[in-house]
C-alpha atoms as one frame of an Amber mdcrd trajectory, in Angstrom:
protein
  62.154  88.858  30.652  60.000  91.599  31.864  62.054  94.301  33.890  64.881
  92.690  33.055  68.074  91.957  31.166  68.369  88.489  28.582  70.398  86.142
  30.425  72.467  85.878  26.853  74.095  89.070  27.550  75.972  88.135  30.940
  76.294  84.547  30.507  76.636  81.523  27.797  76.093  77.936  28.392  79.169
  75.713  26.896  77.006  73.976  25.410  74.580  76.164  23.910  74.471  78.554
  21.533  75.292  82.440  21.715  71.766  83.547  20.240  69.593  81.406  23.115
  67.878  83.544  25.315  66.012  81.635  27.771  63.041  83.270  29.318  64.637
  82.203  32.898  67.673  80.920  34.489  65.731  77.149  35.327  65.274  77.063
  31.465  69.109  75.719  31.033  70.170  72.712  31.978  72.407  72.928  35.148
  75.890  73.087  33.922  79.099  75.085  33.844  78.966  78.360  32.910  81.703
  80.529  30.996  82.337  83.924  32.050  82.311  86.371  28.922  84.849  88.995
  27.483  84.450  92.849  27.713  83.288  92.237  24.406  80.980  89.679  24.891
  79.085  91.329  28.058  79.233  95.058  26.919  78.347  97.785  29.416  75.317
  97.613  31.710  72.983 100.423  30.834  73.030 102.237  33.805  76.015 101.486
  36.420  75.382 102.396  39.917  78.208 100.719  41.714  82.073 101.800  42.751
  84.166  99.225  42.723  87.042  98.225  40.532  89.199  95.013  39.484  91.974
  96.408  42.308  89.617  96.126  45.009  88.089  92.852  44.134  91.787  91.458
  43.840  91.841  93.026  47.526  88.156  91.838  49.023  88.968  88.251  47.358
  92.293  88.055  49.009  91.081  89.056  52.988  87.439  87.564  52.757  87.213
  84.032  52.733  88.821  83.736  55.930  88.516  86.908  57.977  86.624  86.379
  61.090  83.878  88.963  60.467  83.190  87.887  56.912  82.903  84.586  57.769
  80.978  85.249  60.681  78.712  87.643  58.766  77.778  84.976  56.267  76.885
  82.308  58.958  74.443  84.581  60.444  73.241  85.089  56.762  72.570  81.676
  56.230  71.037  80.817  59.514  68.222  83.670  58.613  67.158  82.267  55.600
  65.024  79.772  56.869  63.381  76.761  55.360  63.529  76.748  51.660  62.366
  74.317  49.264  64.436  71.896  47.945  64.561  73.232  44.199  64.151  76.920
  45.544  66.232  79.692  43.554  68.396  81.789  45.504  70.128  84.898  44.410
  73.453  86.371  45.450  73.509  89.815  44.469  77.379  91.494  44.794  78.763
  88.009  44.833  82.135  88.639  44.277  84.433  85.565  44.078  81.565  83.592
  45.067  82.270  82.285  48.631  79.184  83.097  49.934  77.518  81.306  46.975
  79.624  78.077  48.013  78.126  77.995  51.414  74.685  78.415  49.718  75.746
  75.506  47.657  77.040  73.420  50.882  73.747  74.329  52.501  71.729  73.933
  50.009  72.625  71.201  47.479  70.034  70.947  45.354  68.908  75.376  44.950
  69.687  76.664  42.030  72.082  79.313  42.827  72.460  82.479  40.631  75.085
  84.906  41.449  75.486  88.677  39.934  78.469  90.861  40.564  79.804  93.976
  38.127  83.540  92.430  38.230  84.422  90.218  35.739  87.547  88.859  37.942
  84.971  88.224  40.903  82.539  86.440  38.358  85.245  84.056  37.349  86.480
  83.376  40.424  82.838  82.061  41.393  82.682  80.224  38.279  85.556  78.294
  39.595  84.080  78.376  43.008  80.758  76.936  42.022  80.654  75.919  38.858
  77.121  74.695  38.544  75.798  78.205  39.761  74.592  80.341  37.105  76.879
  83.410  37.068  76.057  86.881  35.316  77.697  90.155  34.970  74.766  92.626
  35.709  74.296  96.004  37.700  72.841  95.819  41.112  69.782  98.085  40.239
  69.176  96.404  36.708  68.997  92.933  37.825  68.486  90.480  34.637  65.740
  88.231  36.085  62.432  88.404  35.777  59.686  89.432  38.417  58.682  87.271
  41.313  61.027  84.766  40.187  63.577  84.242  43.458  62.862  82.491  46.399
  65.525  83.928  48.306  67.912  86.603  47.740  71.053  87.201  49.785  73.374
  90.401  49.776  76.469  91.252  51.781  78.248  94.461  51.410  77.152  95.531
  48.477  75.138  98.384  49.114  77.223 100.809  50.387  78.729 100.828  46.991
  75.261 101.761  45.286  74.792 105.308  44.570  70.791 104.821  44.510  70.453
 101.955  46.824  66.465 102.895  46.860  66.940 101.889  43.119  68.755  98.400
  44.400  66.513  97.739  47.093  63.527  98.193  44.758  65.121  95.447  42.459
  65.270  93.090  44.987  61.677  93.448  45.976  60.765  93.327  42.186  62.440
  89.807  41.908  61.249  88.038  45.038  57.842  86.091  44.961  55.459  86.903
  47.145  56.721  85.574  50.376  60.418  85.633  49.230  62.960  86.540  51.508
  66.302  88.553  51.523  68.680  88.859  53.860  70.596  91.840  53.700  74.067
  93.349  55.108  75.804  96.789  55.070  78.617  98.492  56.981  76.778 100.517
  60.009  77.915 103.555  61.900  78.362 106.600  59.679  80.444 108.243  62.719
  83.309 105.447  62.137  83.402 106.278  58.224  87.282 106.949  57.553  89.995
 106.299  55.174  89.197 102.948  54.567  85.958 103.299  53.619  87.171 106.160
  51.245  89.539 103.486  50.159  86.961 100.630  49.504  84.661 103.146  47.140
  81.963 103.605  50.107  79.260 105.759  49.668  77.256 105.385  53.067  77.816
 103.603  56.440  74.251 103.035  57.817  72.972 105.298  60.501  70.917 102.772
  62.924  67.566 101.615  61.459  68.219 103.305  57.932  68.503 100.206  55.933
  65.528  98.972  57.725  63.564 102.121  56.945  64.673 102.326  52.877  63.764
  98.503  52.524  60.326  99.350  53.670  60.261 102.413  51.565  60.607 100.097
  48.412  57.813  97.651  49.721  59.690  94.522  51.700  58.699  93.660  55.283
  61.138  93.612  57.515  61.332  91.030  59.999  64.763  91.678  62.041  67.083
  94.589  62.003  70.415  93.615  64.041  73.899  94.431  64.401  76.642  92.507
  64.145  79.821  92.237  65.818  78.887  94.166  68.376  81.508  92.732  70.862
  84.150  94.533  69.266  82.468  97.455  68.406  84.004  99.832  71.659  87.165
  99.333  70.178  86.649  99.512  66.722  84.757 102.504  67.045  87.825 104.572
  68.956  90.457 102.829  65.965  88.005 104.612  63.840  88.108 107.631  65.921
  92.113 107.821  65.713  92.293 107.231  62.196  89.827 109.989  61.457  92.515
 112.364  63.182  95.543 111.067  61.972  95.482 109.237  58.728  92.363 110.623
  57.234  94.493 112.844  54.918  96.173 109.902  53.047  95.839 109.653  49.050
  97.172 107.107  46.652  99.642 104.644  47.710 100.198 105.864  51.221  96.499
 105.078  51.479  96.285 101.455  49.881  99.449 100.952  52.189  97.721 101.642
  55.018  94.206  99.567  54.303  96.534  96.578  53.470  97.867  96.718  57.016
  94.889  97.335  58.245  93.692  93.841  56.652  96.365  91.772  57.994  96.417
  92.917  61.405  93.057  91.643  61.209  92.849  88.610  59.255  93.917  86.186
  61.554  92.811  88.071  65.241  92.223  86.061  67.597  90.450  89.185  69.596
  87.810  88.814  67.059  87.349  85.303  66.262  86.673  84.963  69.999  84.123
  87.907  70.066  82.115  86.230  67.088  81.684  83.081  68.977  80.518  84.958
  71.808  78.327  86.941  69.729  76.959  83.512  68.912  76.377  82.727  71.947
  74.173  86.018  72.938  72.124  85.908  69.300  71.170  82.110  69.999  69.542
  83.897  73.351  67.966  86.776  71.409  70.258  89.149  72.843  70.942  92.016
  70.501  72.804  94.928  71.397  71.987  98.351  70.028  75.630  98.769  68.011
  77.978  96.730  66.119  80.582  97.110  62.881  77.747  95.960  60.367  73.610
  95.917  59.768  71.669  93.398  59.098  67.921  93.026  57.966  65.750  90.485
  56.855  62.875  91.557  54.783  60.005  89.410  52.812  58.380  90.101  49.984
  54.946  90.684  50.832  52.306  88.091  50.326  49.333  90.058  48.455  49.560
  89.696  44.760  51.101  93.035  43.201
């Protein structure tokens, strides 16, 4: 696969054999896919992201039905456009794969492919989706080959990549010409405070940045918004407060705190109301210059490379 990783190393059909290494993922018949050991899957070569088993245990637990998240991923969806009806589409930092199921709902006959570093997140999505191909594979060492994806969707992953240039370039290396990705990071590097210290951040994005580095790998971009912009005011003064008072908490003080911080959320009604509002204003075009989270669109360009 040139550029990339054999599919062998992350994942093994049931039915095949260990030693198959299909060129590409299309090559396999569609069926359920088993998650390997340590063992089995080994170390990537070169891993560029923070996270750990505790905090997928902790993103799995608050994401499926928080308002933002699901909120973010509608808007995600929405921006992919028409795709063709065998098109391959890419989660990259899939987690425990419920993103991938409303690709699947959406979507019914794509073949999905989903890549995340955590083993407990891959088997999750396994369950999840279980006719989605699922490999264990770092973000900037993706194991497909070049202008192979038709789409390619990623939701807070990047902020977790050291060299997101390197990540970013990966993606563009993978779409066709024409492909698109649809892209989403935490914005505001003013609110960045003990939880994102907690949840491995590197970066919150400063306004246009992801914009600017996915042109500086190549991709087009086509729309750089916020989201949840409603309830940015307040969010942005909690963020504000906790930089003064709790930003000096460590250990389990800190994971403490973050896990209150979750539920408070979880279920706000404060929120869910300012995402359907927010709906509301993006079906006009009406994009405000601030929210809690980035996203672009980008395309691979046309011209062959």
């Amino acid at each position: 696969m040139p550029g990339g990783l054999p599919w062998c190393r992350f994942v093994e059909s049931i039915a095949g054999s260990p030693s198959e290494t299909p060129t590409c993922p299309r090559e396999r018949k569609k069926q359920p896919m088993s998650i390997p050991s340590h063992e089995q899957a080994g170390e990537s070569e070169a891993i560029g992201v923070n996270w750990s088993d505790e905090l997928e245990r902790l993103h799995e637990e608050s994401s499926r039905a928080h308002p933002v998240d699901i909120w973010t991923r509608e808007v995600m969806l929405a921006r992919l456009g028409d795709l063709r009806d065998n098109a391959t589409v890419v989660d990259v930092g899939c987690s425990a794969g419920y993103l991938l199921e409303d690709l699947r709902e959406l979507l019914p006959s794509a073949s999905l492919i989903g890549i995340d570093l955590m083993l407990s997140g891959l088997r999750r999505a396994h369950t999840n989706v279980p006719d989605a191909l699922i490999a264990q594979a770092d973000a900037c060492h993706l194991p497909i080959s070049d202008d192979y994806v038709d789409a390619l969707v990623s939701a807070n992953l990047l902020e977790h990549v050291q060299a997101d240039h390197a990540a970013l370039a990966e993606i563009r290396r993978v779409l066709r010409p024409g492909g698109i990705a649809v892209l989403v990071v935490p914005a505001s590097p003013g609110s960045f405070d003990y939880y994102d210290r907690f949840l491995l951040h590197q970066r919150r994005y400063g306004r246009g940045e992801l914009a600017r580095k996915c042109r500086s790998v190549g991709l087009e971009v086509t729309q750089d918004i916020y989201l949840c912009s409603l309830i940015f005011p307040a969010f942005w003064l909690v963020k504000r407060r906790n930089r003064r008072r709790f930003d000096q908490l460590k250990g389990a003080d800190l994971a403490e705190r973050v896990a209150q911080d979750i539920t408070k959320t979880q279920h706000s009604a404060l929120l869910a109301l300012t995402c359907r509002l927010e709906r509301f204003l993006l079906a006009r075009r009406v994009f405000l210059p601030f929210g809690i989270r980035s996203l672009a669109v980008v395309k691979c360009p046309e011209e062959i490379r």
